[in-house]
MARVEX-356197 format. One record per residue (C-alpha): x, y, z; residue in one letter. Coordinates in steps of 0.2 Angstrom, whole numbers, padded with zeros to 4 digits, always signed. Last residue first. Layout:
N
XYZA/...
This chain:
415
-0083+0312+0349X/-0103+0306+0345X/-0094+0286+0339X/-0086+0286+0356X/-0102+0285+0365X/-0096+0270+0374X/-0078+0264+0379X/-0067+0250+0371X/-0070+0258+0353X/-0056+0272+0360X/-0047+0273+0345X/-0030+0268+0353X/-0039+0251+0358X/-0049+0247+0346X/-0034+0251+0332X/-0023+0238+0341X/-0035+0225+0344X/-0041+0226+0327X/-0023+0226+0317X/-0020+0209+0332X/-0033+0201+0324X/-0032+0203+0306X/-0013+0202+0308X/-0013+0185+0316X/-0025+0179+0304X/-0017+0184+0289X/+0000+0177+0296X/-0009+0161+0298X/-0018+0159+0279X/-0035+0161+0279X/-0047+0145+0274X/-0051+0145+0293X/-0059+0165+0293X/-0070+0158+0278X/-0079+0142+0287X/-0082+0153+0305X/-0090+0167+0298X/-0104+0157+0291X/-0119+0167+0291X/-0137+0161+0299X/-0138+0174+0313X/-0125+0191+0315X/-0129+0198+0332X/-0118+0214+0333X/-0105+0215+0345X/-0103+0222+0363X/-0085+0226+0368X/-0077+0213+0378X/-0059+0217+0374X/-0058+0200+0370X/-0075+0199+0362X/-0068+0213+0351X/-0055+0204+0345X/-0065+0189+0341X/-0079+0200+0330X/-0061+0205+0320X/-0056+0188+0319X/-0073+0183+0312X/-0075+0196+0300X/-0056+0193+0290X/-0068+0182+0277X/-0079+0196+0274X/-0062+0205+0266X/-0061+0192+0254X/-0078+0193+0248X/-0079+0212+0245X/-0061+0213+0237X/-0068+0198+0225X/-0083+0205+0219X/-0085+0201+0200X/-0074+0185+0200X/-0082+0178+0213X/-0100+0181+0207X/-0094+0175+0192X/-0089+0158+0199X/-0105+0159+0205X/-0114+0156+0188X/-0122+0168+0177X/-0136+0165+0164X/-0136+0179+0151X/-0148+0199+0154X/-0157+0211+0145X/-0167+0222+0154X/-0183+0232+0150X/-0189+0220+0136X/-0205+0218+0142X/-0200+0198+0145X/-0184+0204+0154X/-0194+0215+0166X/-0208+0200+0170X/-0194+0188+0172X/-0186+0199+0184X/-0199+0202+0194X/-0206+0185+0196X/-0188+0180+0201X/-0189+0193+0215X/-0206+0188+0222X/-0197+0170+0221X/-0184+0176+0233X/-0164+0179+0232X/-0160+0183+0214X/-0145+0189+0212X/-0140+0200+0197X/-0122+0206+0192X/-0122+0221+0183X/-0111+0229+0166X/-0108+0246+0162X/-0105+0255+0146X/-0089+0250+0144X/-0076+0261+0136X/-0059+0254+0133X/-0041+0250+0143X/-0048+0250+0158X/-0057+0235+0156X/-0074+0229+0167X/-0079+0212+0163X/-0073+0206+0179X/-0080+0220+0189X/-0098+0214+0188X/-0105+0228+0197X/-0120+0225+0210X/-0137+0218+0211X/-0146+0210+0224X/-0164+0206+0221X/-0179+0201+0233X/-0170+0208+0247X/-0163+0198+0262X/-0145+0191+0256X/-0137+0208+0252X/-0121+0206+0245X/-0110+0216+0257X/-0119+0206+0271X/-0107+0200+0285X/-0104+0219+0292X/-0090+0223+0303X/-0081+0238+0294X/-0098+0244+0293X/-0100+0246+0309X/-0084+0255+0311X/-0087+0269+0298X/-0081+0271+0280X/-0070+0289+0283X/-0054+0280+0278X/-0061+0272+0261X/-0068+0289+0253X/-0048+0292+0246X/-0049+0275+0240X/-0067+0280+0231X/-0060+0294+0222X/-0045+0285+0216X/-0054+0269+0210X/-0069+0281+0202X/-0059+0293+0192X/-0060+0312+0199X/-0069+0324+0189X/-0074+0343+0191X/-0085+0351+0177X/-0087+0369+0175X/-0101+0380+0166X/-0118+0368+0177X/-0123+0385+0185X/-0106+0389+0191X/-0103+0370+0198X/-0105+0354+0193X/-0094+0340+0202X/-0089+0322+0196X/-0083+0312+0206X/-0080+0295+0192X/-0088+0284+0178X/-0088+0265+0185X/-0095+0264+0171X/-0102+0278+0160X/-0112+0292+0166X/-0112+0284+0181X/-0102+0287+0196X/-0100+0300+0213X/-0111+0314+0206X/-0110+0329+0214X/-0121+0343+0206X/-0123+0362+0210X/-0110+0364+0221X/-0100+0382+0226X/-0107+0379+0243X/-0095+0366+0245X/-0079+0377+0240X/-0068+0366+0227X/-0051+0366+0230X/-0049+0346+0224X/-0042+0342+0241X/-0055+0351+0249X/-0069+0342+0238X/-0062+0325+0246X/-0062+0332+0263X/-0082+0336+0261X/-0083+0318+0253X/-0074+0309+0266X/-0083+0320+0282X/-0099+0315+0276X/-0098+0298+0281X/-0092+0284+0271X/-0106+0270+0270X/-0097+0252+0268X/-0092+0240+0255X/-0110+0238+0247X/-0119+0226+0235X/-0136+0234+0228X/-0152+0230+0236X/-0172+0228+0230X/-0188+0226+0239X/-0202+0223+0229X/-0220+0227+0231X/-0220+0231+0249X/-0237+0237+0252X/-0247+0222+0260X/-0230+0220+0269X/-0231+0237+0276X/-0249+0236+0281X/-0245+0220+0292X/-0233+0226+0301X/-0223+0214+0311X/-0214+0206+0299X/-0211+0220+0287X/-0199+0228+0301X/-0186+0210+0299X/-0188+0216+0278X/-0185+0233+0281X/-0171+0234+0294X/-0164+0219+0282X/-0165+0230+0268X/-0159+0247+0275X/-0143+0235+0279X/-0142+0227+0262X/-0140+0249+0255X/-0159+0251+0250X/-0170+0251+0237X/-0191+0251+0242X/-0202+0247+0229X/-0222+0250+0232X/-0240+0240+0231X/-0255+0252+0230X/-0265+0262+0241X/-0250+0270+0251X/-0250+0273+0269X/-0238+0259+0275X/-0225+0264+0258X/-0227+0284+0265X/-0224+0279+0282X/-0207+0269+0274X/-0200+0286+0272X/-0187+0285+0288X/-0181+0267+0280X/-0170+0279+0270X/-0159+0283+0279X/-0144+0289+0268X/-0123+0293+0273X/-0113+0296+0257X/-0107+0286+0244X/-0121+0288+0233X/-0123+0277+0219X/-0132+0280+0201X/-0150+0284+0199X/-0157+0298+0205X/-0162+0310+0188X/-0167+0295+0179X/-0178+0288+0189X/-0186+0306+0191X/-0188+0305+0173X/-0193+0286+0174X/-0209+0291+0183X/-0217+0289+0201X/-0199+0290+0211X/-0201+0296+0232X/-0187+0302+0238X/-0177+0299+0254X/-0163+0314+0255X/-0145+0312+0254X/-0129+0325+0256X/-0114+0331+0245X/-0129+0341+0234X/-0134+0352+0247X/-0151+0360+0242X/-0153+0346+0228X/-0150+0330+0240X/-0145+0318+0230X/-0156+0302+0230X/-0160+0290+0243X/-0176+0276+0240X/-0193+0272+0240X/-0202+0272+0223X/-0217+0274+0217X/-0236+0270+0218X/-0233+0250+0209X/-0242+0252+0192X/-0236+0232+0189X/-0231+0237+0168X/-0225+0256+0172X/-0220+0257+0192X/-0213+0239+0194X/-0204+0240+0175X/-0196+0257+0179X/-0189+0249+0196X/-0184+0233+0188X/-0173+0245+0176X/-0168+0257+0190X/-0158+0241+0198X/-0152+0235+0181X/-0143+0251+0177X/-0127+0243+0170X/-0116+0247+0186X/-0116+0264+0193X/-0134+0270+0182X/-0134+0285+0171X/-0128+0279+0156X/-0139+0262+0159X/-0152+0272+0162X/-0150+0281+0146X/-0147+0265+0135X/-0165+0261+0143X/-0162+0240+0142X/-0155+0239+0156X/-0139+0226+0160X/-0133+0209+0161X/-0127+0197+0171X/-0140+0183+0180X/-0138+0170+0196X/-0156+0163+0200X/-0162+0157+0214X/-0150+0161+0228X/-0140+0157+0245X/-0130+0167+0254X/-0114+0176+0247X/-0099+0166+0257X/-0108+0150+0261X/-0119+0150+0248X/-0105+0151+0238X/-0096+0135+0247X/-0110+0126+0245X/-0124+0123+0260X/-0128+0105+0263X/-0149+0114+0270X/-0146+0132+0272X/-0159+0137+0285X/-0172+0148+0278X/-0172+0158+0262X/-0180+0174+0266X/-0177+0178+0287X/-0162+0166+0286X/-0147+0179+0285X/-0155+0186+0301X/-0145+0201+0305X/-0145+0210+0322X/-0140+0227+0333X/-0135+0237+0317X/-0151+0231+0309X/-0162+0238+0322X/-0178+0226+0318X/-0177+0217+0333X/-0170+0230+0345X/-0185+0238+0344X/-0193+0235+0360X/-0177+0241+0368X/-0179+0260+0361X/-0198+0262+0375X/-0189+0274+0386X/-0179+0282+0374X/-0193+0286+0365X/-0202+0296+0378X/-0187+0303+0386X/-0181+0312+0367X/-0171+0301+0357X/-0158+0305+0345X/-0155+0295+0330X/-0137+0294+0319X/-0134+0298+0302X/-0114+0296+0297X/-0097+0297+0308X/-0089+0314+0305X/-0101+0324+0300X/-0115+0317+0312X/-0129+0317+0303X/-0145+0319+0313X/-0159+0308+0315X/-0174+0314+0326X/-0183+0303+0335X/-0196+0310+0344X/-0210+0302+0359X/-0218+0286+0356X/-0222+0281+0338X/-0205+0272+0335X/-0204+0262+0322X/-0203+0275+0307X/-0189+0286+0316X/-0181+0269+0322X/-0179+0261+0303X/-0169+0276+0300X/-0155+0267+0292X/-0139+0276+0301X/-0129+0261+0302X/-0129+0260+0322X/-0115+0250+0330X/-0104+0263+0338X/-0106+0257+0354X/-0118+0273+0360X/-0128+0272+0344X/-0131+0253+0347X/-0134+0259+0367X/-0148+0270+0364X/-0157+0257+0354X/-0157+0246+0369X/-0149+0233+0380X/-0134+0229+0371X/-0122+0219+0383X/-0105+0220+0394X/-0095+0206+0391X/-0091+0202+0410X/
């Protein structure tokens, strides 16, 4: 018989949890502490109290569920990119207007842009949202962002375990409207939470997501400052892009005297290996719940010259669409009409490796290893465009690595 998820304690058990932190604000019954797990990301411990009362959570725990509907509703004669990316508003390319938080940012600095516009012209409280953690740089802390400086100082991508649904106490007990920016997961945690608490809604400004490939866990960026001899507590900085786009690993050390760098495509296919298995089966690389998605538009990238960074913009709700008009009104982005074509173009690797999703969800049905409950995405439409021989490796790649990695049996993802 498939055997079932019956509560928070069996998504961390199954390998499914993403690490969001959504449990640590939900639960007020007993402790939940997260703890990063070097080798496999930010996992939640219970204590008895908690774990007693995990189930009633289950609904908001996106590594148990994704509803790609919860915004935008049944799709009513989807096309084929709503079909692949979910449904939107608006399609826009572009970038921010601050030449330094474009700089700084991984991808044309559109994200930070909105933000800046939602705490200086809406007077929003702050920010939500992960940044480097100054004590040990190759890890993430939940900051709270009132002014562009401190914009400025976390923007950029971090390829490195983050919860950062854990400070979204500070968004429920705020006076005043908030941003929250997420990885899609954190988004869909927040959004499907947001639902049931009233003060949160009230005090969710804007909720914004960037398009992810996958978490790696601390393990790849440890391993990756190995390779390049660099002792970890020798660290003063770690920066895993900006500064240009895509930019690169780049490491301070010896009180900012040496610079270590790494180009971006090399660093991230050395991260690649350590990206965790729930990742490796998530629908949502786009992020269809936020307000805004927002990612790199990789077709105008080109080697061969300096580009300052360029982002592609999905607009998913109209509190996002009021959003970014306001912002490119004020002048704080600047932005051309997009079509999904360029969506395709942009992020093709991510698009093409959601199709594989259904065969590897199949695999694990046949081993009868519980899976997550994906509603309102259409697994089923891409996996039949694959060729045969795509199909056949897809499944039997899973089947093969499920079984010699032990993902058939529980608790593997503490080993």
């Amino acid at each position: 018989m498939f055997r079932k998820i019956k509560d928070l304690q069996d998504v961390v058990a199954w390998g499914l949890c993403l690490g969001c932190g959504i449990c640590k604000y939900a639960i007020k019954s007993g402790t939940v502490e997260l703890v990063n797990i070097e080798s496999t990301g930010i996992r939640p411990l219970f204590d008895a109290e908690a774990a007693a009362v995990s189930a009633e959570f289950l609904d908001i725990c996106p590594g148990y569920s994704l509803d790609a509907s919860v915004l935008t509703g049944s799709m009513q004669n989807p096309t084929p990119a709503d079909r692949e990316y979910g449904p939107t508003l608006e399609i826009w390319e572009g970038y921010a207007a601050d030449p330094e938080l474009r700089h700084r940012g991984s991808s044309g600095g559109v994200l930070s842009a909105l933000a800046l516009w939602c705490l200086e012209q809406e007077k929003m409280a702050f920010v939500l949202h992960a940044g480097m953690d100054p004590d040990k740089p190759w890890l993430n802390k939940t900051f709270t962002s009132r002014t562009r400086s401190e914009l400025l100082a976390r923007a950029g991508s971090r390829y490195a375990p983050a919860s950062p649904c854990d400070g979204l106490d500070k968004i429920e007990n705020s006076d005043q409207p908030c941003v929250f920016i997420g990885k899609p997961c954190d988004t869909a945690a927040v959004i499907a939470a947001r639902r049931s608490r009233p003060t949160l809604d009230q005090h969710l400004g804007a909720v914004f997501t960037f398009f992810c490939a996958g978490t790696p866990s601390t393990r790849g960026t440890l391993d990756l400052l190995e390779r390049m001899h660099i002792q970890r507590d020798t660290v003063e900085e770690l920066r895993y892009r900006g500064d240009g786009w895509p930019g690169g690993f780049t490491v301070t050390r010896g009180e900012g005297a040496r610079r270590d760098f790494k180009p971006y495509q090399q660093a991230w296919r050395e991260l690649t290996p350590y990206v965790p298995l729930r990742c490796r089966l998530c629908p949502d690389g786009l992020g269809r719940v936020a307000d805004i998605s927002c990612g790199d538009a990789w077709e105008q990238y080109d080697d061969a010259r300096s580009n300052p960074g360029m982002s592609i913009v999905l607009v998913r709700t109209q509190r996002g669409r009021e959003v970014l008009r306001g912002a490119v009104a004020a002048g704080y982005v600047n932005l051309a009409p997009a079509s999904s074509d360029a969506v395709f173009a942009a992020q093709p690797h991510l698009l093409s490796k959601r199709q594989e999703l259904f065969g590897r969800l199949l695999a694990f049905r046949l081993l009868l290893i519980p899976i997550p409950q994906f509603l309102g995405f259409s697994q089923f439409h891409g996996w039949i465009r694959l060729p045969l021989s795509r199909k056949i490796r897809t499944l039997a790649g899973t089947l093969k690595r499920a079984v010699s990695r032990g993902w058939w049996k529980p608790l593997h993802c503490l080993d």
